[in-house]
C-alpha positions in Angstrom: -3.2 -14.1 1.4 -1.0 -16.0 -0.7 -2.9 -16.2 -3.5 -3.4 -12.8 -3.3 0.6 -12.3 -4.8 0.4 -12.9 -7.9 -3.0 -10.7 -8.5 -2.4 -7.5 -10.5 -3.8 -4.3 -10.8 -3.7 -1.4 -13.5 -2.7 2.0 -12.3 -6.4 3.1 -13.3 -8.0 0.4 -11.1 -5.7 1.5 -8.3 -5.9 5.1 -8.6 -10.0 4.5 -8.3 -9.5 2.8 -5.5 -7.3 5.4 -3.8 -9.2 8.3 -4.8 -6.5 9.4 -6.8 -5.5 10.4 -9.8 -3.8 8.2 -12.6 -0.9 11.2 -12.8 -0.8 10.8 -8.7 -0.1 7.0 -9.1 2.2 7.4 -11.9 4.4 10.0 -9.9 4.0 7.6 -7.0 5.7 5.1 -9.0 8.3 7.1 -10.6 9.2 8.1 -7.1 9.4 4.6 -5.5 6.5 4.8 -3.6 4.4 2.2 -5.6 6.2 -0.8 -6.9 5.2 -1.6 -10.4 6.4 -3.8 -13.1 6.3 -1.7 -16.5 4.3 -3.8 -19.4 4.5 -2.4 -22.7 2.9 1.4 -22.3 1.5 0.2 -19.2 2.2 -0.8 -15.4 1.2 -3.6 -13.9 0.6 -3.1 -9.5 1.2 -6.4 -7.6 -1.6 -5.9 -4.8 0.7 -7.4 -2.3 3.0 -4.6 -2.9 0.5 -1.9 -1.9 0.8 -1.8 1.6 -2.3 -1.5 3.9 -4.7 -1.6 0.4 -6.4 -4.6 1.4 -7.1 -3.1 5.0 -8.7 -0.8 3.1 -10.7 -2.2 0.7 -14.5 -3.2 0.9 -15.7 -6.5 -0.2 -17.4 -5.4 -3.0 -14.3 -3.6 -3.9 -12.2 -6.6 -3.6 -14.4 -8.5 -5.8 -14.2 -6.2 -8.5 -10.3 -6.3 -8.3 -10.4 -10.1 -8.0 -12.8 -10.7 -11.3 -10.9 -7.6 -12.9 -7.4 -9.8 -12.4 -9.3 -13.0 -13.7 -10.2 -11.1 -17.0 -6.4 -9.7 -17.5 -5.0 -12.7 -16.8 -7.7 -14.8 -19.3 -7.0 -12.4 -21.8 -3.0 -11.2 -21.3 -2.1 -13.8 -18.8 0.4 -15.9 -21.1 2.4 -12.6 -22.4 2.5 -11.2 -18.8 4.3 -14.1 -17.6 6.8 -13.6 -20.7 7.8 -10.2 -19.7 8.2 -11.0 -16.2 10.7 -13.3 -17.1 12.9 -10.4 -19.2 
């Protein structure tokens, strides 16, 4: 589980895996439900902040979260941990 803090989600990928809308998840956030840290025009979803979504989660769906978090963090990894620090 603890390498499981630091993995991110977008509020598409999590509003797919809620069966949700992306406008259900962004008034989620807004209202405090879903801590998220804002990046740029976008929000960035800690999965250990989403209580109970890895009860929830298949192990297909897990995997596509996990190699979805690789590929973010490959590609935007150095300027994400540059706006966490501000």
């Amino acid at each position: 589980m603890a390498k499981e803090n630091n993995k991110f989600i977008t509020t598409a990928q999590l509003a797919n895996l809620l069966g949700i809308s992306r406008i259900a998840v962004f008034k989620k956030i807004q209202n405090g439900e879903i801590k998220a840290i804002k990046k740029g025009r976008n929000y960035a979803i800690n999965i250990a902040d989403v209580s109970g979504l890895s009860d929830r989660l298949s192990a297909s769906d897990k995997k596509i979260i996990s190699e979805a978090v690789d590929r973010t963090m490959r590609e935007y990894g150095e300027t994400l941990r540059l706006l966490a620090k501000e």
